[in-house]
C-alpha positions in Angstrom: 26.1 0.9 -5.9 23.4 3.3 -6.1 23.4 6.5 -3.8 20.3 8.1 -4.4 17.4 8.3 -6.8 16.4 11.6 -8.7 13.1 11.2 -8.0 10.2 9.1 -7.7 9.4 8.3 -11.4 13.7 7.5 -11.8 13.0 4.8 -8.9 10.0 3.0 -10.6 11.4 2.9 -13.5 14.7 1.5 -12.1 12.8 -0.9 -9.8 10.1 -1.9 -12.8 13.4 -3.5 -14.1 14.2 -5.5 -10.9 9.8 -6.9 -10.5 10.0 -7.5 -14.7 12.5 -10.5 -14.0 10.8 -11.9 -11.9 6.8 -10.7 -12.6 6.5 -10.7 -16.7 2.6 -10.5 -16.4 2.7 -12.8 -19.1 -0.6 -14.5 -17.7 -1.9 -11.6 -16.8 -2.2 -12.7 -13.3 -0.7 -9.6 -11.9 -2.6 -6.4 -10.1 -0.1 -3.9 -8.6 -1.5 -2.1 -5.5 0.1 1.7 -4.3 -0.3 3.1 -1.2 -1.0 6.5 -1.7 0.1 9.6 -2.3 3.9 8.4 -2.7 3.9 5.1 -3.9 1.5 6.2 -7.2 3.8 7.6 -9.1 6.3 4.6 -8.1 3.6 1.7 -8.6 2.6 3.7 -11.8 5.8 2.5 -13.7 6.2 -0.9 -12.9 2.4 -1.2 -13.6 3.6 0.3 -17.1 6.6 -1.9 -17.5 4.6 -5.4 -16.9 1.5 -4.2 -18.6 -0.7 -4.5 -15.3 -4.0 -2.5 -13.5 -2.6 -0.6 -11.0 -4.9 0.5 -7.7 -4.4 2.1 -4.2 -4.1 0.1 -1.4 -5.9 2.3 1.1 -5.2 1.3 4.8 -5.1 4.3 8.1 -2.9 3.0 11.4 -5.2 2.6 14.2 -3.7 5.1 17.1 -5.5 5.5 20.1 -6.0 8.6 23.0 -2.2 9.4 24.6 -1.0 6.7 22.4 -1.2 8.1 19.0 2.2 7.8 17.0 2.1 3.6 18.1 -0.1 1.4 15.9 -2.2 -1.2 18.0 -3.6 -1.8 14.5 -4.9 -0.9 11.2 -8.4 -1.3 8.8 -8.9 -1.5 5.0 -11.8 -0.7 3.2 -12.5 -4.6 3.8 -10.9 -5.2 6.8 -9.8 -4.3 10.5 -6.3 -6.1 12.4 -5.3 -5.0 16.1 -2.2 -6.5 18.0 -4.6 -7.9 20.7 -1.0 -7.9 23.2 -0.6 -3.9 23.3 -3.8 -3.3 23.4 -4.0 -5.4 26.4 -0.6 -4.0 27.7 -1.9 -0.2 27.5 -5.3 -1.2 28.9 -6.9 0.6 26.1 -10.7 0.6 26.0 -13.0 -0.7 23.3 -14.6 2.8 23.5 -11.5 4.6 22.3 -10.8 2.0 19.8 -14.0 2.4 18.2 -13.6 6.2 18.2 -10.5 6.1 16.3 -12.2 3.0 13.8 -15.3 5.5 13.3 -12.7 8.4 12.2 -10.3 6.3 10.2 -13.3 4.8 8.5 -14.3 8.5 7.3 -11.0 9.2 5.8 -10.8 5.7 4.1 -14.2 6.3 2.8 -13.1 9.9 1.9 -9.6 8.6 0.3 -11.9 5.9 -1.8 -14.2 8.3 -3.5 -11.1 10.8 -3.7 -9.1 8.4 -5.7 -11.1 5.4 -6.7 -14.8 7.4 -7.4 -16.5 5.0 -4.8 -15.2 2.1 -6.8 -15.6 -1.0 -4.7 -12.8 -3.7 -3.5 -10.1 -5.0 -6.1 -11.1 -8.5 -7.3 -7.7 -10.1 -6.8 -9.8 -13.8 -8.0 -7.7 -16.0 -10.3 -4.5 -13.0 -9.7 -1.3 -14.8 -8.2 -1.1 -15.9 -5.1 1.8 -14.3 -4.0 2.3 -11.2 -1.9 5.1 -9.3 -3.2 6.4 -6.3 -1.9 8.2 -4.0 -4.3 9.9 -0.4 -2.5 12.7 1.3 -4.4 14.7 1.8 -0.6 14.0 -0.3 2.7 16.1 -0.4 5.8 17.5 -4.3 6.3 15.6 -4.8 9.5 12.0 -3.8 8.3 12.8 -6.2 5.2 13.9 -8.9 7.5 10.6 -8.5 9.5 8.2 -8.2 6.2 9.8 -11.2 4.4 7.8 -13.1 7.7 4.6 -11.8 6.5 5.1 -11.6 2.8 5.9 -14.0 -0.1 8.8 -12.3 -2.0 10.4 -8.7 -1.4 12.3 -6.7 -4.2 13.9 -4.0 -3.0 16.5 -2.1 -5.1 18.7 -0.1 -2.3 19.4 -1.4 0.9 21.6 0.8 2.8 22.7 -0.5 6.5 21.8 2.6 8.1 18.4 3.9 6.7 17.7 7.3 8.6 15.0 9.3 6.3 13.5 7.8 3.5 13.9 11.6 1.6 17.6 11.3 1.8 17.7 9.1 -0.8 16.1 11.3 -3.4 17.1 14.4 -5.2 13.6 15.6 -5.3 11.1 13.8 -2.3 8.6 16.6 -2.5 5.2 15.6 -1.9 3.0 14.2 -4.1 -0.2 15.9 -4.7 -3.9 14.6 -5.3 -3.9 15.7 -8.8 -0.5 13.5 -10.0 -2.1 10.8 -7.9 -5.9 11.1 -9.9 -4.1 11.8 -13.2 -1.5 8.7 -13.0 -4.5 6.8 -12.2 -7.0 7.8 -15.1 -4.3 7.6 -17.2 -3.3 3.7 -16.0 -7.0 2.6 -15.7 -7.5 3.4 -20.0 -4.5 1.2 -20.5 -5.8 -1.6 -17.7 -8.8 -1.9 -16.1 -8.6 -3.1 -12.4 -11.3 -5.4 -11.4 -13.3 -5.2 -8.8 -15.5 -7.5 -6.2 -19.5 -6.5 -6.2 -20.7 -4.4 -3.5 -22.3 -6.8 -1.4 -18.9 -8.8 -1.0 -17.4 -5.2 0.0 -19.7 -4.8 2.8 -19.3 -8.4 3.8 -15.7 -8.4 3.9 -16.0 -5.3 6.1 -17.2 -7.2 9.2 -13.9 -9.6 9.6 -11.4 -8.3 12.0 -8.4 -10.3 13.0 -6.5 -10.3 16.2 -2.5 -10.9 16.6 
């Protein structure tokens, strides 16, 4: 069994392997979405491997005043969720939620033109429709509680007791702006992600959703 990775790159190129057996792209059905700036580089080589655009998934936890380290939710460029139960439990008001949306929604719109040049929404229309989630390590809990929300999970390291993600690497040093904007450039000439028109952005921008 595998102890730890060398790096970033070594894991997406070891779990490319695992989402190729299952994910051949052969329809070309498949758009593979990173969170930045660590999952680029991963996402980079299983976009590579399967022949597939890759994008950033750009999302910013919703933390509140005194409560900032717990999530009571989170917003996309298109969309806002909030666990409608803590915020209720905490007695958090709507005027400190929508202090933390107004922020979050700088830095998303900051992290957009940063990575994706102001680039509207991915069009995922006529893509699969399955949710897969593809990490190189995951502690068994968190994948017992994703595979609830999520259609498939490949996951090449498992270990019973997770600790810190960084333990598992060689080299976990940061990833910088500049490897995330070149591995992008350089994955966009190969394959071109689509994207939704403007006006669909902005409409998808007003739905929220409440757990």
């Amino acid at each position: 069994m595998r102890e730890r990775f060398y790096n970033r790159v070594q894991a997406g190129i070891i779990l490319s392997n695992d989402v190729e057996k299952k994910y051949d792209n052969a329809n070309k059905n498949v758009i593979i979405l990173a969170l930045p700036r660590g999952g680029v580089p991963v996402a980079y080589q299983i976009a590579q491997k399967i022949k597939a655009p890759l994008d950033v998934f750009l999302v910013r936890k919703i933390g509140v005043e005194g409560h900032e380290e717990l999530a009571v939710g989170a917003i996309t460029e298109t969309s806002k969720i909030f666990n409608d139960d803590i915020i209720k439990m905490l007695h958090i008001g709507q005027d400190s939620i929508d202090r933390v949306i107004k922020r979050e929604t700088e830095e998303l719109q900051r992290r957009n033109q940063l990575y994706r040049k102001g680039k509207p929404a991915t069009d995922i229309t006529g893509k699969t429709a399955a949710i897969v989630v593809a990490v190189p390590v995951a502690a068994p809990d968190t994948l017992s509680k994703m595979s609830k929300e999520v259609d498939n999970i490949i996951c090449t390291m498992v270990p019973r007791n997770l600790g810190g993600i960084g333990q598992f690497y060689v080299d976990f040093s940061q990833t910088e702006d500049a490897e995330v904007l070149e591995l992008l450039k350089k994955a966009e000439e190969k394959y071109s992600v689509p994207t939704i028109s403007a006006e669909d952005t902005a409409k998808y921008k007003n739905e929220t959703i409440l757990e």
